[in-house]
mmCIF file of the N, C-alpha and C atoms, coordinates in Angstrom:
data_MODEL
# 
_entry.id   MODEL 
# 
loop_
_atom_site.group_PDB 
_atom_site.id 
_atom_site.type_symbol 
_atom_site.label_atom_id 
_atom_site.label_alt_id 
_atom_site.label_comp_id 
_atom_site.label_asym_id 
_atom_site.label_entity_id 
_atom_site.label_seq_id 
_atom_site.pdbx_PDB_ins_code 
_atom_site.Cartn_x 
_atom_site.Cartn_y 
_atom_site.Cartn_z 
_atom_site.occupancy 
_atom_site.B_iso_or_equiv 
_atom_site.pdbx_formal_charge 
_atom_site.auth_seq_id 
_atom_site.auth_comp_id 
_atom_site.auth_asym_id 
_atom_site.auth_atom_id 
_atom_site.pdbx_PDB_model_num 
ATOM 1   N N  . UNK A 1 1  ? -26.866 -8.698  -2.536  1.00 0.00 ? 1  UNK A N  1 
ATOM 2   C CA . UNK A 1 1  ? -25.784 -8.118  -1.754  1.00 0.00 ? 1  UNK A CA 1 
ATOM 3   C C  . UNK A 1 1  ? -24.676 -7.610  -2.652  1.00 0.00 ? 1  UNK A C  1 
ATOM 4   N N  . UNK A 1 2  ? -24.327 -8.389  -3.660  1.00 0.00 ? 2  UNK A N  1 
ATOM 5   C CA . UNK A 1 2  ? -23.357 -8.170  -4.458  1.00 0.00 ? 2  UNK A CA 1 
ATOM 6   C C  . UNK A 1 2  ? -23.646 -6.515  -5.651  1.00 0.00 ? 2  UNK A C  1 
ATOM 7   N N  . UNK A 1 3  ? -25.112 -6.114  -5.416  1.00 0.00 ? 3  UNK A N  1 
ATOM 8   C CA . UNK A 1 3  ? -25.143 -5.304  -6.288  1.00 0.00 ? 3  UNK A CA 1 
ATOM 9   C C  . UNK A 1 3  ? -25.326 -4.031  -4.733  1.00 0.00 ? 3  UNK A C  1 
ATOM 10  N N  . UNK A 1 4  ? -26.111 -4.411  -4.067  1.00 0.00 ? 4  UNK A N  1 
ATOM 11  C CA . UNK A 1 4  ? -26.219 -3.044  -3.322  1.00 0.00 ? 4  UNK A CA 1 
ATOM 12  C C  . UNK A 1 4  ? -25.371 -3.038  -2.091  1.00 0.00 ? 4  UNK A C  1 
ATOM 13  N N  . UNK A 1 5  ? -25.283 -3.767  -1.401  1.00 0.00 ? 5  UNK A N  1 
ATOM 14  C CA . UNK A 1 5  ? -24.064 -4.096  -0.248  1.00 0.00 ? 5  UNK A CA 1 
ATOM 15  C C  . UNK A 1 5  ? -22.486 -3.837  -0.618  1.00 0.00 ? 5  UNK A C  1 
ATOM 16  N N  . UNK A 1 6  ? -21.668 -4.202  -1.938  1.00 0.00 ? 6  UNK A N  1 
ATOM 17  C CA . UNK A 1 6  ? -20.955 -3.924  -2.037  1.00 0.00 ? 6  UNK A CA 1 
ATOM 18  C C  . UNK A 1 6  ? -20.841 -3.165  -3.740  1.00 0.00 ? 6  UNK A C  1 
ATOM 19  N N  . UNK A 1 7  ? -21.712 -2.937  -4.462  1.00 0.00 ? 7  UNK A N  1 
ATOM 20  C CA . UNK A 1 7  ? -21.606 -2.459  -5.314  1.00 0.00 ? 7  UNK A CA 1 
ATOM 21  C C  . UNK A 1 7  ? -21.156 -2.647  -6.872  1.00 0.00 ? 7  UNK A C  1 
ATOM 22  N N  . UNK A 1 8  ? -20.790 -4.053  -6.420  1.00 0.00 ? 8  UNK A N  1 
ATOM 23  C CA . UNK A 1 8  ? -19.893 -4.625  -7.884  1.00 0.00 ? 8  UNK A CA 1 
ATOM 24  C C  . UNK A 1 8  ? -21.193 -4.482  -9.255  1.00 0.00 ? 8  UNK A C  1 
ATOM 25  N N  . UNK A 1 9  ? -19.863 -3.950  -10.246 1.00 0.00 ? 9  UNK A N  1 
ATOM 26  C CA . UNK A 1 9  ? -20.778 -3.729  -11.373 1.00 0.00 ? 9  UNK A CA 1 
ATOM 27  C C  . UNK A 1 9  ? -20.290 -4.537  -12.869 1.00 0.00 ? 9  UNK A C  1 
ATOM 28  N N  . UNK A 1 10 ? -19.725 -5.880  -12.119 1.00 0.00 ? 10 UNK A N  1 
ATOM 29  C CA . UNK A 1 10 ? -19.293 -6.949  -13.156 1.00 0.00 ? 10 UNK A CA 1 
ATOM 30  C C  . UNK A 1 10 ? -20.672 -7.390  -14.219 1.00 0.00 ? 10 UNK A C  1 
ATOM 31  N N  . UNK A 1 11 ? -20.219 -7.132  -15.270 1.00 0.00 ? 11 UNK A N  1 
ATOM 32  C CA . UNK A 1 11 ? -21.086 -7.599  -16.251 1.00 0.00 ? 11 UNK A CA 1 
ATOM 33  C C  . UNK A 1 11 ? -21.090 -8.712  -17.273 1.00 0.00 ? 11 UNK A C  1 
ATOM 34  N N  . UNK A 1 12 ? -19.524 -8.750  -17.383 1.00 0.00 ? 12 UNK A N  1 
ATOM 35  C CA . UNK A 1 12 ? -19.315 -9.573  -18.446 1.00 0.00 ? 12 UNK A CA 1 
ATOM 36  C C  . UNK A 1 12 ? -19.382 -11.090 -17.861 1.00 0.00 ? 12 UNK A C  1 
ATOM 37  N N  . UNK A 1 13 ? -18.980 -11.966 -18.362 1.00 0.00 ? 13 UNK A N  1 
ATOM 38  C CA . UNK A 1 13 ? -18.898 -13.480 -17.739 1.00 0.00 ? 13 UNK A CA 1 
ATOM 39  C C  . UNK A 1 13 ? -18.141 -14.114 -17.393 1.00 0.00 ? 13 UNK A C  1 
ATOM 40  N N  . UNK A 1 14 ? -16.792 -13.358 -17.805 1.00 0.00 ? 14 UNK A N  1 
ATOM 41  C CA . UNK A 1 14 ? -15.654 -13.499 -16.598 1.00 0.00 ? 14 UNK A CA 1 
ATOM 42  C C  . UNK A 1 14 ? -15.601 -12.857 -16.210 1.00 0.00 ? 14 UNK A C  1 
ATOM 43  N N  . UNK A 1 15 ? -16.204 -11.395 -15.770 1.00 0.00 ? 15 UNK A N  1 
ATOM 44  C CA . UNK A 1 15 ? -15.975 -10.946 -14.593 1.00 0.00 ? 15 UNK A CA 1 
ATOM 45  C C  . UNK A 1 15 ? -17.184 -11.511 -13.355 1.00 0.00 ? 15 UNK A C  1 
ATOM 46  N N  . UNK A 1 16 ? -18.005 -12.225 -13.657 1.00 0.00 ? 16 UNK A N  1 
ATOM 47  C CA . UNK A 1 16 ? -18.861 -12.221 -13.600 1.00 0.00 ? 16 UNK A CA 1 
ATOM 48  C C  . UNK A 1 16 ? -18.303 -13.787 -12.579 1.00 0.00 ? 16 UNK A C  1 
ATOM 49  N N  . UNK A 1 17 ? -18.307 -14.847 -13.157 1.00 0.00 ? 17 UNK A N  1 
ATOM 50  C CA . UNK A 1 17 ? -16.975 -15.823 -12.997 1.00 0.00 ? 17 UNK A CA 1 
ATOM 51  C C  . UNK A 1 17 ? -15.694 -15.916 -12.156 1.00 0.00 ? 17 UNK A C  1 
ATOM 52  N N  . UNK A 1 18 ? -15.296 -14.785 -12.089 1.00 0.00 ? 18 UNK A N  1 
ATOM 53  C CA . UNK A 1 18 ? -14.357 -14.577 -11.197 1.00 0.00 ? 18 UNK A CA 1 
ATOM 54  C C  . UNK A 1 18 ? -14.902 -13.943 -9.894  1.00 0.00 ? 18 UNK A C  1 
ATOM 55  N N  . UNK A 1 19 ? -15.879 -13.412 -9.687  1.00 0.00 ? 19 UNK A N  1 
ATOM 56  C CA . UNK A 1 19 ? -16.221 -12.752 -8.665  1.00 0.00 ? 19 UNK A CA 1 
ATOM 57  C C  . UNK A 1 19 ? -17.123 -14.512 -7.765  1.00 0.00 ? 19 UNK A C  1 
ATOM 58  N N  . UNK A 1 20 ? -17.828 -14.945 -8.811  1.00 0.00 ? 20 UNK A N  1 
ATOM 59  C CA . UNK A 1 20 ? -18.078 -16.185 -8.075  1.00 0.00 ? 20 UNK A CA 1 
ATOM 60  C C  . UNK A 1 20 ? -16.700 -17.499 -7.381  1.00 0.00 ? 20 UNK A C  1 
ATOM 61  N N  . UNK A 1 21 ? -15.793 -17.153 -8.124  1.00 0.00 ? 21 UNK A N  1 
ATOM 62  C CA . UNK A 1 21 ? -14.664 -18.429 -7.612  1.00 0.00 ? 21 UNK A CA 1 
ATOM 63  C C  . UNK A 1 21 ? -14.492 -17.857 -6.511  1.00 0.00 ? 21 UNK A C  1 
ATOM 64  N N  . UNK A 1 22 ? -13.800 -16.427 -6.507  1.00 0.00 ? 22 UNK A N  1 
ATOM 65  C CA . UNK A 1 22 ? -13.528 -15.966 -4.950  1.00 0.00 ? 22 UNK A CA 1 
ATOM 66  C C  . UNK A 1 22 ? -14.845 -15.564 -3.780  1.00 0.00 ? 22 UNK A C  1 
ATOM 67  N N  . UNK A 1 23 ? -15.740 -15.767 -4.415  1.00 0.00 ? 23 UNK A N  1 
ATOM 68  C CA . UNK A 1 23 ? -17.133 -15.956 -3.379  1.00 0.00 ? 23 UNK A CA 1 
ATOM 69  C C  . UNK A 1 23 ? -17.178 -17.129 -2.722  1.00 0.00 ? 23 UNK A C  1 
ATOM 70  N N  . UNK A 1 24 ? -17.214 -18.342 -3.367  1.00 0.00 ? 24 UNK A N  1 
ATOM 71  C CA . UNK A 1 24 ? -16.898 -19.731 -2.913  1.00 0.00 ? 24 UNK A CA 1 
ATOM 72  C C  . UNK A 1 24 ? -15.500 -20.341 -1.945  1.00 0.00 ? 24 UNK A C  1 
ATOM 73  N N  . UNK A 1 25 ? -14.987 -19.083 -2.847  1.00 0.00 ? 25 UNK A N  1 
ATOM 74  C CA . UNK A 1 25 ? -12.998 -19.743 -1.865  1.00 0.00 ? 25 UNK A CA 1 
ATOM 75  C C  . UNK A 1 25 ? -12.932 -18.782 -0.899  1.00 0.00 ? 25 UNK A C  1 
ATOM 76  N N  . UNK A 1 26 ? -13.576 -17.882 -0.645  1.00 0.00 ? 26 UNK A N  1 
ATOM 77  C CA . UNK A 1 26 ? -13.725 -17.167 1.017   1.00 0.00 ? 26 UNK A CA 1 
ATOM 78  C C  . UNK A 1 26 ? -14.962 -17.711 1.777   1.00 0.00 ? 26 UNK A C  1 
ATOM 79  N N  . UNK A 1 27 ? -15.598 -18.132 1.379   1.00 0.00 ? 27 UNK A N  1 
ATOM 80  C CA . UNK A 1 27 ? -16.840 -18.873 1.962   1.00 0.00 ? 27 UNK A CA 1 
ATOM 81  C C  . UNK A 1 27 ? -15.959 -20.327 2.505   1.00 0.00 ? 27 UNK A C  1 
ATOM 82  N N  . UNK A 1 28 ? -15.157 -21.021 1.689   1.00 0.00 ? 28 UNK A N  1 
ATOM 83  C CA . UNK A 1 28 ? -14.479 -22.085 2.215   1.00 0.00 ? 28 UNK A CA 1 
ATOM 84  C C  . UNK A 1 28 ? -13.251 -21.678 2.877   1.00 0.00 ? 28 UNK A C  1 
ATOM 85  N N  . UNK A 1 29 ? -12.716 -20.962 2.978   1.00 0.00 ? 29 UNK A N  1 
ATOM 86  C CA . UNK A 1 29 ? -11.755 -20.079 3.880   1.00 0.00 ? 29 UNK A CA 1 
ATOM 87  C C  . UNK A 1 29 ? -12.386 -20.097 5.319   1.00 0.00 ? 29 UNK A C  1 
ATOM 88  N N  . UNK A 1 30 ? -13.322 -19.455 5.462   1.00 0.00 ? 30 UNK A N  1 
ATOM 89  C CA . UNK A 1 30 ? -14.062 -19.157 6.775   1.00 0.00 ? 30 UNK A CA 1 
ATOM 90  C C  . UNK A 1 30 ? -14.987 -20.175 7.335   1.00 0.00 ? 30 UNK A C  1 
ATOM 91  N N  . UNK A 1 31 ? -15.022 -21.126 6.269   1.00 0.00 ? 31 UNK A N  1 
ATOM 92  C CA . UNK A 1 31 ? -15.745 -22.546 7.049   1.00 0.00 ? 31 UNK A CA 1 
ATOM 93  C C  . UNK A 1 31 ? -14.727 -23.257 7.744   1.00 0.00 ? 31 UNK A C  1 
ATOM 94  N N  . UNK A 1 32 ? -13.056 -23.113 7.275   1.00 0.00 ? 32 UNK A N  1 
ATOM 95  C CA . UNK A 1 32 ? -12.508 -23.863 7.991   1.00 0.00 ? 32 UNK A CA 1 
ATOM 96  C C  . UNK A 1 32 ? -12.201 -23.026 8.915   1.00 0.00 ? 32 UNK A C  1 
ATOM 97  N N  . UNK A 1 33 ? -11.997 -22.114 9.200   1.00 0.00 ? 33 UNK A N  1 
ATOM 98  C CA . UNK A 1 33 ? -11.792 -21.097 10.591  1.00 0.00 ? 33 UNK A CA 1 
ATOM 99  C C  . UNK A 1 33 ? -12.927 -21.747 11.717  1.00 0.00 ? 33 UNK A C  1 
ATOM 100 N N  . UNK A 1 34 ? -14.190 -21.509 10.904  1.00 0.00 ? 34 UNK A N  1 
ATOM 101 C CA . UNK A 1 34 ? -15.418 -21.710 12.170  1.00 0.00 ? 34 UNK A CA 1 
ATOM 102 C C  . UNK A 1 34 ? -15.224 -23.207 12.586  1.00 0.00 ? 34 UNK A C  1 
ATOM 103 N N  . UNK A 1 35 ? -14.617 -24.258 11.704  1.00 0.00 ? 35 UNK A N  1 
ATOM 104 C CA . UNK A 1 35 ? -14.298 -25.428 12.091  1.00 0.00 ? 35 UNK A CA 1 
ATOM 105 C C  . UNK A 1 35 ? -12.894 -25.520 12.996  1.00 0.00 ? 35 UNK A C  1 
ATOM 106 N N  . UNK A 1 36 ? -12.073 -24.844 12.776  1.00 0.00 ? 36 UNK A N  1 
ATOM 107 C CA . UNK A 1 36 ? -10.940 -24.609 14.425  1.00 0.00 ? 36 UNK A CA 1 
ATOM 108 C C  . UNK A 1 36 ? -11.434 -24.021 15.115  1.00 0.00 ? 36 UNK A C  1 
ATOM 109 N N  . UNK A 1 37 ? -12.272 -22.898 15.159  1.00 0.00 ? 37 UNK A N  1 
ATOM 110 C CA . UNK A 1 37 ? -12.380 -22.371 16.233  1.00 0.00 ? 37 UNK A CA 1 
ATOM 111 C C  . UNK A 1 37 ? -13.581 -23.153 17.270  1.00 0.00 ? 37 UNK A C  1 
ATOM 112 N N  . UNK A 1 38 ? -14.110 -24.151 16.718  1.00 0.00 ? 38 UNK A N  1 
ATOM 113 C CA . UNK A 1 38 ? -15.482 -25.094 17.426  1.00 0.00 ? 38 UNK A CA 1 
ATOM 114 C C  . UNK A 1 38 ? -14.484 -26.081 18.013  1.00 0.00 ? 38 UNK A C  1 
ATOM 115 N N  . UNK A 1 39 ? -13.478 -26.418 17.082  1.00 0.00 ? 39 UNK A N  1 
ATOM 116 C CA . UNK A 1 39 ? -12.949 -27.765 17.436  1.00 0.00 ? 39 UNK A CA 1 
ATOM 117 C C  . UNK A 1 39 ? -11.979 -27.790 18.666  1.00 0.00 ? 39 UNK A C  1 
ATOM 118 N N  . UNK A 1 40 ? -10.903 -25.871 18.493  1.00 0.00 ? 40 UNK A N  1 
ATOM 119 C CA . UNK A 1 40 ? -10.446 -25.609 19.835  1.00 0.00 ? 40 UNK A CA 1 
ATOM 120 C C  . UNK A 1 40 ? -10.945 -25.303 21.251  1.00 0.00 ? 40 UNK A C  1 
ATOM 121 N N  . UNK A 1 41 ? -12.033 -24.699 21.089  1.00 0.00 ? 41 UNK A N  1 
ATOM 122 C CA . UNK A 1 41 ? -12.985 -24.169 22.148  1.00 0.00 ? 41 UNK A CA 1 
ATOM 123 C C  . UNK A 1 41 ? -13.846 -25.071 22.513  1.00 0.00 ? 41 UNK A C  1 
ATOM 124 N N  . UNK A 1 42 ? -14.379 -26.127 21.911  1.00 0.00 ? 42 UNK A N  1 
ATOM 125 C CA . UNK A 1 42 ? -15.357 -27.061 22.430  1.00 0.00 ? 42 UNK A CA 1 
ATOM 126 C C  . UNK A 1 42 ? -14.444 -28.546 22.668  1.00 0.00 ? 42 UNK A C  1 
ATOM 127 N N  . UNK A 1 43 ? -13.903 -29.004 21.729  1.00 0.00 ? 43 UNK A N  1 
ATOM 128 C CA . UNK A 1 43 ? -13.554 -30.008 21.590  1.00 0.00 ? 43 UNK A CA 1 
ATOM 129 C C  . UNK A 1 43 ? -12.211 -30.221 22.689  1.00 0.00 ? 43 UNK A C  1 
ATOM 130 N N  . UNK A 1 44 ? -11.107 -28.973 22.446  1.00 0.00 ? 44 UNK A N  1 
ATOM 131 C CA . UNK A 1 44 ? -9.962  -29.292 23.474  1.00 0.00 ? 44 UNK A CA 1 
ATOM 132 C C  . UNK A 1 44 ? -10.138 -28.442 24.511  1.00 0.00 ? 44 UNK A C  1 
ATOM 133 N N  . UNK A 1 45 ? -10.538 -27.387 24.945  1.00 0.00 ? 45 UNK A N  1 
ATOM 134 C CA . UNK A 1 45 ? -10.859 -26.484 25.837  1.00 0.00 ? 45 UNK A CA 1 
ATOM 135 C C  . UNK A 1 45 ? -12.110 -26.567 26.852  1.00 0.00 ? 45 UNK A C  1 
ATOM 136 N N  . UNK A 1 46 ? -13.162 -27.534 26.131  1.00 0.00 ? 46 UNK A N  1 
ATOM 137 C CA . UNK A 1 46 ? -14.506 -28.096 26.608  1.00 0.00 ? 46 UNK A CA 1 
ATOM 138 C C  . UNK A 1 46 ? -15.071 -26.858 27.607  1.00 0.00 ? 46 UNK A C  1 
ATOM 139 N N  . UNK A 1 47 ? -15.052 -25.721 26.423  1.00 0.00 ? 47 UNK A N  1 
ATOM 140 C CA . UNK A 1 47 ? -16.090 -24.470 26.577  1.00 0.00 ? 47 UNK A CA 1 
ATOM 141 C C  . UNK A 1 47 ? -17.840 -25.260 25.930  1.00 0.00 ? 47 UNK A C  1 
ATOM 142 N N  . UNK A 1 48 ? -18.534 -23.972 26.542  1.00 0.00 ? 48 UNK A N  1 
ATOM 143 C CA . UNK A 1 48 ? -19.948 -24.856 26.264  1.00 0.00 ? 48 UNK A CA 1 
ATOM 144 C C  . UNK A 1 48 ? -20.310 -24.014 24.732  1.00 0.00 ? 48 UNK A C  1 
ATOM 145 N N  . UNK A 1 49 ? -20.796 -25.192 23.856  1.00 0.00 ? 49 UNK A N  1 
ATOM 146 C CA . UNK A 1 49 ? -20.794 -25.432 22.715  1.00 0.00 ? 49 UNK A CA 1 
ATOM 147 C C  . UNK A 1 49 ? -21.611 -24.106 22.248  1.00 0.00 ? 49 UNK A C  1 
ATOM 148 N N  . UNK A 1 50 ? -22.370 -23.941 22.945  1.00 0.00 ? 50 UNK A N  1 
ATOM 149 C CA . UNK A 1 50 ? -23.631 -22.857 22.502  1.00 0.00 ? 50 UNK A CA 1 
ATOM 150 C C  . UNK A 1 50 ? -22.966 -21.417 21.959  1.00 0.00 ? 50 UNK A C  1 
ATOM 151 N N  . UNK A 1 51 ? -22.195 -21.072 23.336  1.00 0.00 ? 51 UNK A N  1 
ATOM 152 C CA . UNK A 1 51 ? -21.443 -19.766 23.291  1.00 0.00 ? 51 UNK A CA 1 
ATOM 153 C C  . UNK A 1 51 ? -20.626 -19.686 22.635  1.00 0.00 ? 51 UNK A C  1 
ATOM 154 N N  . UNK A 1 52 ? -19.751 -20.920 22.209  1.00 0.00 ? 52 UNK A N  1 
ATOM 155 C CA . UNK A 1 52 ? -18.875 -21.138 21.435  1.00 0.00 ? 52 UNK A CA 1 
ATOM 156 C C  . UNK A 1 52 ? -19.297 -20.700 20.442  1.00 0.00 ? 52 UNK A C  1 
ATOM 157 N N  . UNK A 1 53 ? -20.191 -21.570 19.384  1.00 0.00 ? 53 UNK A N  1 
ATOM 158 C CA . UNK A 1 53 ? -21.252 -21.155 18.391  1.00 0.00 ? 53 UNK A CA 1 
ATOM 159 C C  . UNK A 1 53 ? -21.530 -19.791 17.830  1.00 0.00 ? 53 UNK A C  1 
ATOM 160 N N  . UNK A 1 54 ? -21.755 -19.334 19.001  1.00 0.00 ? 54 UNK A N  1 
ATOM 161 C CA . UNK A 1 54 ? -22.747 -17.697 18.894  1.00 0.00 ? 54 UNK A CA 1 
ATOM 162 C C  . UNK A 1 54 ? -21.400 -16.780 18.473  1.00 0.00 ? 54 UNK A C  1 
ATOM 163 N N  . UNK A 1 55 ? -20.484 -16.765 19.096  1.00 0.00 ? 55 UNK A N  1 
ATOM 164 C CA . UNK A 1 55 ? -19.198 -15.897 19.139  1.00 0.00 ? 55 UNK A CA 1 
ATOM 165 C C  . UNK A 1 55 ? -18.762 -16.196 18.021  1.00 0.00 ? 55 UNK A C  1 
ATOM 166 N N  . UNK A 1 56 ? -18.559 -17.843 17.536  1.00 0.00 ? 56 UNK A N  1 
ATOM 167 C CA . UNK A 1 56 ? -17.752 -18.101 16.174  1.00 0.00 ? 56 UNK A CA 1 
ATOM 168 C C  . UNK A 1 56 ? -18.526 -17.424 14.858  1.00 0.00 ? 56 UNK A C  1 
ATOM 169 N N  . UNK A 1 57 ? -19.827 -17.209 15.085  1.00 0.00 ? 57 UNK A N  1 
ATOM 170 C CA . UNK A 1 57 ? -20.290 -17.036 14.222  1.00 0.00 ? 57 UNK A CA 1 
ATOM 171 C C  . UNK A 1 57 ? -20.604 -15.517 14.055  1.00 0.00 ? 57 UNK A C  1 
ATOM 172 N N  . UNK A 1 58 ? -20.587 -14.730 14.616  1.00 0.00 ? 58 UNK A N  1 
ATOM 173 C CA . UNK A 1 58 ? -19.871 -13.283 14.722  1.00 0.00 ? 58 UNK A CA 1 
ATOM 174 C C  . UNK A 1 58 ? -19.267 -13.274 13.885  1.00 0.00 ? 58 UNK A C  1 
ATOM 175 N N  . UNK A 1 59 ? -18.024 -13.849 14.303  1.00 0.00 ? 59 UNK A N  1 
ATOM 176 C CA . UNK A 1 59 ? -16.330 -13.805 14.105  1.00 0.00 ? 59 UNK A CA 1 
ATOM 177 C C  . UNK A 1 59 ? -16.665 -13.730 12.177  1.00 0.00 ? 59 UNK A C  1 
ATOM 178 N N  . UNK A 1 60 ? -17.222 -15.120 12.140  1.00 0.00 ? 60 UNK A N  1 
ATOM 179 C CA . UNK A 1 60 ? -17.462 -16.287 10.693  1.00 0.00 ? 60 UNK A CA 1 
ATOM 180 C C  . UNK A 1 60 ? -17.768 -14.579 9.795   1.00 0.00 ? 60 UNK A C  1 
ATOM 181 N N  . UNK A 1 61 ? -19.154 -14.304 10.461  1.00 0.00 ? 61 UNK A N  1 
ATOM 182 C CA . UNK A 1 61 ? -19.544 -13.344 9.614   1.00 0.00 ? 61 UNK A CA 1 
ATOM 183 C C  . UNK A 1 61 ? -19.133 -11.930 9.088   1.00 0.00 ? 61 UNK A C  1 
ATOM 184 N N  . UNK A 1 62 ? -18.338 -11.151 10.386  1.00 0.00 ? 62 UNK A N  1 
ATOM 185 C CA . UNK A 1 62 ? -17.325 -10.255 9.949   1.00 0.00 ? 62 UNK A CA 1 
ATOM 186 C C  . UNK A 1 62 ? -16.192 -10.607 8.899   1.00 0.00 ? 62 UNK A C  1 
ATOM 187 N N  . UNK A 1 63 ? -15.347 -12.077 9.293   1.00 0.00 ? 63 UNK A N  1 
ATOM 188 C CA . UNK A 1 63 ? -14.559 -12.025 8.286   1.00 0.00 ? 63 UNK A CA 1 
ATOM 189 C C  . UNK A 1 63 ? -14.974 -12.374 6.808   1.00 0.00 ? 63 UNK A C  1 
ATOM 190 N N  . UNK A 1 64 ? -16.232 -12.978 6.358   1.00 0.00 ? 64 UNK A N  1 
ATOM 191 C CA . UNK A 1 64 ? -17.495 -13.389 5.403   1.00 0.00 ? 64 UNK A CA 1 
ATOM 192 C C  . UNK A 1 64 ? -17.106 -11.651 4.960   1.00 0.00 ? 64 UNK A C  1 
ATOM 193 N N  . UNK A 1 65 ? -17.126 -10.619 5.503   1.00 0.00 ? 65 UNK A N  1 
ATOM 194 C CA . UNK A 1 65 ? -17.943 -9.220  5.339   1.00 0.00 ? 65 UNK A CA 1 
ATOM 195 C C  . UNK A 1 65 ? -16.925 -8.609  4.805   1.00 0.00 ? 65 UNK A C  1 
ATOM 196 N N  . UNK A 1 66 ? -15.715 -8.787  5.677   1.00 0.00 ? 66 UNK A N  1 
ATOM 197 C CA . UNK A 1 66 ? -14.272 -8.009  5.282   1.00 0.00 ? 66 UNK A CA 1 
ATOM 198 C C  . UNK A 1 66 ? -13.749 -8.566  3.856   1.00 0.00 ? 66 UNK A C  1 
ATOM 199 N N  . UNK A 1 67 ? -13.441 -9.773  4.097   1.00 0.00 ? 67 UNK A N  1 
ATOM 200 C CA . UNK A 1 67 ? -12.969 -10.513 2.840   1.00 0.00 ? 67 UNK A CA 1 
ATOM 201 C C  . UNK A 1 67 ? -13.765 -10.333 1.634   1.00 0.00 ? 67 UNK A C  1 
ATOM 202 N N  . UNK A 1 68 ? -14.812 -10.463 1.501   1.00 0.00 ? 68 UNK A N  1 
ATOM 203 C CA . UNK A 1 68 ? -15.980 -10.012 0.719   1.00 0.00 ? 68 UNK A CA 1 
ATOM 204 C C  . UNK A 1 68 ? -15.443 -8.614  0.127   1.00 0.00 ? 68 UNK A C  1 
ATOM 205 N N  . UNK A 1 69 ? -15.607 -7.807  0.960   1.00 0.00 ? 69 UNK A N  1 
ATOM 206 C CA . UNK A 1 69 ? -15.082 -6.396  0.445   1.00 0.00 ? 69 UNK A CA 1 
ATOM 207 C C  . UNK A 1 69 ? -13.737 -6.112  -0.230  1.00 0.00 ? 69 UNK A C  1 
ATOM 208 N N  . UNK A 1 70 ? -12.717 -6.757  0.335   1.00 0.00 ? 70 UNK A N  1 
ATOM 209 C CA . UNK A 1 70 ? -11.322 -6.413  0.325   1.00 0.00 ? 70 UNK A CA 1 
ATOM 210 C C  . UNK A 1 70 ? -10.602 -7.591  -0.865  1.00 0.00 ? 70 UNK A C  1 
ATOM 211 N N  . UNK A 1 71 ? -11.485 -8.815  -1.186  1.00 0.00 ? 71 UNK A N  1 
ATOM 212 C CA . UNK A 1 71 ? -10.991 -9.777  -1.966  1.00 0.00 ? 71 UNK A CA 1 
ATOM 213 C C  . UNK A 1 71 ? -12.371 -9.774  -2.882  1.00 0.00 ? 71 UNK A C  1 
ATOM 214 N N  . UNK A 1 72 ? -13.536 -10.163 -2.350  1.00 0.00 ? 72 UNK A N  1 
ATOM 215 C CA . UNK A 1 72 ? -14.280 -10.776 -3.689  1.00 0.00 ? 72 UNK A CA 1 
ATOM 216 C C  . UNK A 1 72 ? -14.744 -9.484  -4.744  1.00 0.00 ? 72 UNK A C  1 
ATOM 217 N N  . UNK A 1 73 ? -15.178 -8.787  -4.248  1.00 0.00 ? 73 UNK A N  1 
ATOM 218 C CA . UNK A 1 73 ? -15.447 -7.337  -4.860  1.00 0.00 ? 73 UNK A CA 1 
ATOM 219 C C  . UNK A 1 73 ? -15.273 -6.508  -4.508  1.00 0.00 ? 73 UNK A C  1 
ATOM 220 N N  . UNK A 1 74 ? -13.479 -6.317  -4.817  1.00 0.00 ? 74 UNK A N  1 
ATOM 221 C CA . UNK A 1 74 ? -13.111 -4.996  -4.415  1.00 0.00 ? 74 UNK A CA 1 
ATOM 222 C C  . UNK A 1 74 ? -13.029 -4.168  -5.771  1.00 0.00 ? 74 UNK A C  1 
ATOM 223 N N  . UNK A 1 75 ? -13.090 -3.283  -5.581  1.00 0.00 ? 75 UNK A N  1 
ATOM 224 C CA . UNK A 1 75 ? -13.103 -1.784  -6.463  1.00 0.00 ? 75 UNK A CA 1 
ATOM 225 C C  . UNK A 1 75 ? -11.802 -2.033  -7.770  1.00 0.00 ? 75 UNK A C  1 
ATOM 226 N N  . UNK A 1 76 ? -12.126 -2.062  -9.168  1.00 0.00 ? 76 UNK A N  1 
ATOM 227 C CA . UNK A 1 76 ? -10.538 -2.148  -9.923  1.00 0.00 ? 76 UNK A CA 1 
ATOM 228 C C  . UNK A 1 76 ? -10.668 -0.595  -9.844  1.00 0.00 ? 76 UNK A C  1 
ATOM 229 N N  . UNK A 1 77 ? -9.217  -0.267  -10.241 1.00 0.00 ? 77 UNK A N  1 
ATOM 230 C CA . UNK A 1 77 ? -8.666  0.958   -10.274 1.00 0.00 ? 77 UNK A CA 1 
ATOM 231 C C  . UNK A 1 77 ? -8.898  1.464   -11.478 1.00 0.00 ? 77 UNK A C  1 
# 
C-alpha cells in the first residue's frame, strides 16, 4: 500500500523509520476512536452491537485512509 496506494518513495532508514512511527501512532489514534465510539453506542446508548461495529468500522477505515495520506505519507515539498 505504502508503495502503490499512496506512493511514498522513502528509501533511506530514517525515512523509512519515520514513516513507520507515524503508521503505528495513527493506527493507535483510530483504535482509540473505534474504542469510544463502541463504548458510546453500545455500552451507554445500548445500540445493537453489530451495526455499531459495521459503521465504526467504516468510520475506523476512512480515517486509517485520510490520516495515512495527510500525516503518514504525505508528499515533502
Amino acid at each position: 500500500n505504502k508503495k502503490w496506494v499512496f506512493q511514498s518513495h522513502a528509501k533511506t532508514t530514517k525515512g523509512i523509520l519515520l514513516e513507520l512511527w507515524k503508521f503505528f501512532a495513527v493506527r493507535i489514534g483510530t483504535f482509540f476512536i473505534d474504542l469510544i465510539i463502541m463504548i458510546i453506542f453500545v455500552d451507554i446508548l445500548h445500540f445493537d452491537s453489530l451495526i455499531c461495529k459495521i459503521v465504526d468500522n467504516v468510520i475506523v477505515v476512512i480515517l486509517n485512509y485520510i490520516a495515512s495520506k495527510i500525516i503518514v505519507f504525505k508528499k515533502e515539498k
